[in-house]
Structure formats: structure tokens, C-alpha cells
C-alpha positions as CSV (number, residue, x, y, z in Angstrom):
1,X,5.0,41.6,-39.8
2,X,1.3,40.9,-40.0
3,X,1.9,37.6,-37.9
4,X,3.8,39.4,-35.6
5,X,0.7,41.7,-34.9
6,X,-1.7,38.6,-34.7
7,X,0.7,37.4,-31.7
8,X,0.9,40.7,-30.2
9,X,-3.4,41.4,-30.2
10,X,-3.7,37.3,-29.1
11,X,-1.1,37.5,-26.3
12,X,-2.7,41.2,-24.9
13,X,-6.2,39.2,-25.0
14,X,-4.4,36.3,-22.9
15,X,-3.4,38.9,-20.4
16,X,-6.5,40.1,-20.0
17,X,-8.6,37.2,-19.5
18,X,-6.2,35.7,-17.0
19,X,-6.0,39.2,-15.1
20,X,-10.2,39.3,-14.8
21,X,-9.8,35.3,-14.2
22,X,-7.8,36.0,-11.3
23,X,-10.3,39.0,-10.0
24,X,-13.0,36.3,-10.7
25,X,-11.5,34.0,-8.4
26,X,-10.2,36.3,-5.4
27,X,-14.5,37.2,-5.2
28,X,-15.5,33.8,-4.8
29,X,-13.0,33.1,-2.3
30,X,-13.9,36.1,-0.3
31,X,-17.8,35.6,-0.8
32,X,-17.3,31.3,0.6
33,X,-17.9,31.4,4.2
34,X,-14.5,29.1,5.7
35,X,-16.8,26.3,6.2
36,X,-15.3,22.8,7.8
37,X,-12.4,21.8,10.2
38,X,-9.5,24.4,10.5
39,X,-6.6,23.4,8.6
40,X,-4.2,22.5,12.0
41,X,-5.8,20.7,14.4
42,X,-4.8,19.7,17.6
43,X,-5.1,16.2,19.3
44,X,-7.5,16.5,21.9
45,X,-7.2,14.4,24.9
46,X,-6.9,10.7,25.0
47,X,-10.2,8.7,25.6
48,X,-10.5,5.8,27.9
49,X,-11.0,2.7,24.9
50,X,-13.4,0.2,26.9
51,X,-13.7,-3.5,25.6
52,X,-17.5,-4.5,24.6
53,X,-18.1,-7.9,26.7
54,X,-19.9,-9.7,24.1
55,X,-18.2,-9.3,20.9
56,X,-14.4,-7.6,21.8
57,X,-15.0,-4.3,20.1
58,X,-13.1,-1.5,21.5
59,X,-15.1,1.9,21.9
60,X,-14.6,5.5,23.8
61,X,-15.9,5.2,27.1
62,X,-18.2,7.9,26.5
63,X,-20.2,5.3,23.8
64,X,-20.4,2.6,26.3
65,X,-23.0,1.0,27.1
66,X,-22.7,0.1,30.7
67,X,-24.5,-3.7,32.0
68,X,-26.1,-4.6,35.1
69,X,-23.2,-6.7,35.8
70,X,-20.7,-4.0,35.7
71,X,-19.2,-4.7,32.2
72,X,-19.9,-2.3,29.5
73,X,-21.3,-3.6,25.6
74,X,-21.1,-1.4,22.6
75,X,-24.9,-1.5,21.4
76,X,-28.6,-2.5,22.9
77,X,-27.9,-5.8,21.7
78,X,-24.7,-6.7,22.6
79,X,-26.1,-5.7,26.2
80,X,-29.3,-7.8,26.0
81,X,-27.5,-10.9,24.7
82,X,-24.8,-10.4,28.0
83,X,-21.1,-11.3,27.7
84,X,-20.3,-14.1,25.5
């Protein structure tokens, strides 16, 4: 009978930790800012890929760099060193 009422006192102790664990927890997540990306993202719209004249790499056009002879290079280099 005694073990009985061991169980009983340790498994009312379990309760109550987890219940004040689970209190604990819903604070923290409602103290966090929702930092970061949302969790569905959408595709945004497709990018014009350019080729880099010296070395092949493909890049958005918005990152291009363009030449003075019309072709675009992917860095300050690529652009001094001219197509290859």
C-alpha cells in the first residue's frame, strides 16, 4: 500500500511539472518576436540568367556587370580581363 502512495505523490509531481513546463513554454513563444522568412513562400518572378563572357558563369541580370563591348561579366575582373 505504501508503494502505492509513493506512485501516487511521484505521478501527481509529474503532472505538475509538465503542466507549469507547458505554461513555461507557451510564454516564451509568445515573448519571441516571429523573426525570419514566413513559413509558405511564394516563387517570385523569373530572372533573366545572363552568361558572364569571360568565364561562362550564369548570374541574374540584375548582378551583371555590363562591358563596353556590349557583353555582360559577373565581377570587376572578369570585366577588365574582357571575354575569353
Amino acid at each position: 500500500m505504501k508503494y502505492l502512495l509513493v506512485l501516487a505523490v511521484v505521478w501527481i509531481a509529474f503532472l505538475i511539472w509538465r503542466a507549469r513546463r507547458r505554461d513555461e513554454i507557451a510564454q516564451r513563444q509568445q515573448q519571441q518576436p516571429k523573426a525570419g522568412l514566413p513559413r509558405t513562400r511564394t516563387p517570385g518572378e523569373p530572372q533573366a540568367m545572363l552568361r558572364c563572357a569571360h568565364c561562362g558563369l550564369h548570374l541574374p541580370a540584375v548582378d551583371a556587370l555590363p562591358g563596353p563591348d556590349g557583353q555582360v561579366y559577373c565581377c570587376t575582373a572578369h570585366r577588365q580581363a574582357g571575354p575569353a
